[in-house]
TIZASE-55255 format. One line per 3 residues: number of its first residue (from 1); for each residue x, y, z of N, C-alpha, C, O. Coordinates in pm, whole numbers, plus 50000, padded with zeros to 5 digits. Layout:
<sites>
NUM> X Y Z X Y Z X Y Z X Y Z | ...
</sites>
This chain:
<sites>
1> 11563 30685 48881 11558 30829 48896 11682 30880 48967 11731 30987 48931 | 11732 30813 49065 11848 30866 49130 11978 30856 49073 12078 30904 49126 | 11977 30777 48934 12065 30723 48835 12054 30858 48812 12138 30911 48885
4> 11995 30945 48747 11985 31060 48644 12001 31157 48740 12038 31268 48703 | 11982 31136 48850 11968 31280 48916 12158 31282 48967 12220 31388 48973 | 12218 31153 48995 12290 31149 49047 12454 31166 48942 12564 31154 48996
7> 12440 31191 48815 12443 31167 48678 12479 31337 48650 12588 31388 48625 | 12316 31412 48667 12357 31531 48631 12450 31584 48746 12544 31661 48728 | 12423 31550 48829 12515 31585 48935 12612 31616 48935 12660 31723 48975
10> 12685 31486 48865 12845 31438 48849 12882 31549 48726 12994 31599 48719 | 12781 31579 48634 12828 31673 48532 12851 31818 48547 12929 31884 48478 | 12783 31857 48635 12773 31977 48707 12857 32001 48806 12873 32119 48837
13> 12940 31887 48889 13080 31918 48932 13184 31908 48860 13281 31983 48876 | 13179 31786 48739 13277 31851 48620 13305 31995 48603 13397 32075 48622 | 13154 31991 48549 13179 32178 48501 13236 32233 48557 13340 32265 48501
16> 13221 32280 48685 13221 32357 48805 13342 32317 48796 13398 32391 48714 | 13459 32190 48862 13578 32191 48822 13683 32239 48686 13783 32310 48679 | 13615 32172 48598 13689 32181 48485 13721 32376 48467 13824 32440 48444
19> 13593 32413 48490 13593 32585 48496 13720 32606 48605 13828 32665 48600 | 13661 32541 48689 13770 32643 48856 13943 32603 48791 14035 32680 48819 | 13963 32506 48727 14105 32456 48694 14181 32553 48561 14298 32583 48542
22> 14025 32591 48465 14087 32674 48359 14113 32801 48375 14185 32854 48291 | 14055 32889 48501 14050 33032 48518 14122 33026 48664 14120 33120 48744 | 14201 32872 48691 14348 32884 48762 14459 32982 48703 14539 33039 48778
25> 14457 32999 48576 14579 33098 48517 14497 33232 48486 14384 33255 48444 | 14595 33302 48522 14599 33403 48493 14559 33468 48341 14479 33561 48339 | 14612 33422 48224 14567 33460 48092 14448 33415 48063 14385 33472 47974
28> 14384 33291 48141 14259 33254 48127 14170 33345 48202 14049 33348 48179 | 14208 33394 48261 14112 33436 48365 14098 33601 48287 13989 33643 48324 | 14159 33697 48206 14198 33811 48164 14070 33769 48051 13956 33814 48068
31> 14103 33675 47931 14032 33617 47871 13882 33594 47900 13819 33697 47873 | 13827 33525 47931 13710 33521 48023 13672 33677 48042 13581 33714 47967 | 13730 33782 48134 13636 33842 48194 13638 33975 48039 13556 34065 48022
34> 13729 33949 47972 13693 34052 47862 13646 33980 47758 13648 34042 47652 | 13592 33834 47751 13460 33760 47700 13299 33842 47782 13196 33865 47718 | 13311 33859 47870 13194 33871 47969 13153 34013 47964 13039 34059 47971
37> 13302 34093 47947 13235 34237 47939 13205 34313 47792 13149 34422 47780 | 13256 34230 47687 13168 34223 47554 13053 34193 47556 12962 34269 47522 | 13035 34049 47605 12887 34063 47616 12766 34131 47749 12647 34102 47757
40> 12832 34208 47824 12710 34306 47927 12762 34384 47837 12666 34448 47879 | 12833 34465 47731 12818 34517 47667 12718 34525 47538 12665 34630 47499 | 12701 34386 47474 12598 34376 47409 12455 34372 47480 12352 34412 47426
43> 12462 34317 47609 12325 34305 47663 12292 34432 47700 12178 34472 47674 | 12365 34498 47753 12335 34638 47816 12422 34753 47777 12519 34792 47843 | 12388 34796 47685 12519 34921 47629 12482 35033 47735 12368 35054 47777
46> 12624 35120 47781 12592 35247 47808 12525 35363 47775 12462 35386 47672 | 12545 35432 47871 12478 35580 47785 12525 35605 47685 12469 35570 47581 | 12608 35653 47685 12704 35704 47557 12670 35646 47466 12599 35712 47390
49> 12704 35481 47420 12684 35436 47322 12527 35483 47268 12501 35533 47159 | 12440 35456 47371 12257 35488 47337 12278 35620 47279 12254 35634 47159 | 12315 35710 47340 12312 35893 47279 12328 35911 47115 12264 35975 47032
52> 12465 35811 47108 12481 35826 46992 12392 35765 46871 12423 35797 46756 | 12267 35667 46897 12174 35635 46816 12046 35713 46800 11984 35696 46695 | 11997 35798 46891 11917 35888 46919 11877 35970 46794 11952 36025 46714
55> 11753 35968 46796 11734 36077 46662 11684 36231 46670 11577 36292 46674 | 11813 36255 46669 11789 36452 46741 11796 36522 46620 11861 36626 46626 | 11748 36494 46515 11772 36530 46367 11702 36697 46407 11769 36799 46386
58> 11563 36702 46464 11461 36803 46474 11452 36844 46640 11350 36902 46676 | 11545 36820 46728 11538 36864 46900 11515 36983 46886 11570 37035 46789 | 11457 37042 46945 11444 37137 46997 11337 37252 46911 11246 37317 46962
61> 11385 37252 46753 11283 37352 46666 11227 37285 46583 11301 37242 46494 | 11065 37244 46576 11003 37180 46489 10944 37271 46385 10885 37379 46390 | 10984 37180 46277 10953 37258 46140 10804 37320 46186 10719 37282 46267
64> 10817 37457 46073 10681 37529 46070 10572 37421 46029 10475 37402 46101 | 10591 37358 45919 10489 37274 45831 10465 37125 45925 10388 37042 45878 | 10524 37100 46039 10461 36951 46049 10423 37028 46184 10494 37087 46265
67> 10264 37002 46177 10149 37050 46211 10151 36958 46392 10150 37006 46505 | 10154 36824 46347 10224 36739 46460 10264 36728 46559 10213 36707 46669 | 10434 36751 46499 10458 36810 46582 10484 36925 46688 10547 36920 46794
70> 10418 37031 46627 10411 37149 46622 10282 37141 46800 10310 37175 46915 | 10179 37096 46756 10120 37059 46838 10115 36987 47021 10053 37006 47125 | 10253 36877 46955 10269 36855 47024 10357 36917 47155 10342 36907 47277
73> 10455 36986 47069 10517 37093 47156 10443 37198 47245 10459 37209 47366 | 10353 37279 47162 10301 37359 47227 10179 37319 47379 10143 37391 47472 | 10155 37213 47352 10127 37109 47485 10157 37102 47534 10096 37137 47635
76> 10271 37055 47550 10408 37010 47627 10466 37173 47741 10493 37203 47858 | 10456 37229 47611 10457 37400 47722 10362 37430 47794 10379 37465 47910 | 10224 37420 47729 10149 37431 47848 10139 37385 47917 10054 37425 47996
79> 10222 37247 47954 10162 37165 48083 10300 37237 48144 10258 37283 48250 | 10370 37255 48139 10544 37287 48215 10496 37442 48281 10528 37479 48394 | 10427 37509 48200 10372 37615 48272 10294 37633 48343 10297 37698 48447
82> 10196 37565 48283 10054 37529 48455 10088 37447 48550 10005 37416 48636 | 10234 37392 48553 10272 37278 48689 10322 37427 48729 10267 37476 48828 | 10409 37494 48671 10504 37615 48753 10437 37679 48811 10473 37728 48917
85> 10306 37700 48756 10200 37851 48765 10108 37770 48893 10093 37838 48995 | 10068 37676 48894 10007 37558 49056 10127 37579 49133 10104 37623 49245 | 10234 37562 49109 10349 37549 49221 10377 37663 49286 10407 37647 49405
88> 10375 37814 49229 10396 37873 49293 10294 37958 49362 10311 38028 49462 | 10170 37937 49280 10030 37964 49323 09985 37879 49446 09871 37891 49492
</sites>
């Protein structure tokens, strides 16, 4: 057991070296961190990018005919008005 433990060990200060020796230079190191910010870019896009997938086709004026959402809006007002109308009451 201390064979294997002592084993991964040795591989895991490789790494850890072999890394600290390659992002010794400078072009490596430029490399790398605009590897890294592609991907928190894929993991986590900004706002901006999100805004622009958004489906604001219908914001703000819902067709007469979808009943729906039509509904749902007018809900939505009444609750924004009975919080205002408690708040200042």
């Amino acid at each position: 057991m201390s064979k294997v433990v002592s084993m991964s060990s040795l591989v895991a200060v490789g790494i850890g070296a072999s890394a600290a020796v390659w992002l010794s230079n400078k072009p490596n190191r430029i490399k790398a961190e605009s590897v890294l910010r592609d991907w928190k870019r894929k993991v986590k896009p900004n706002v901006y990018a999100k805004s622009e997938q958004l489906p604001i086709e219908k914001g703000g004026n819902p067709h007469p005919q979808d009943f729906a959402d039509n509904e749902m809006v007018s809900e939505g007002a009444q609750y924004s008005v009975q919080f205002y109308n408690e708040k200042i009451q």
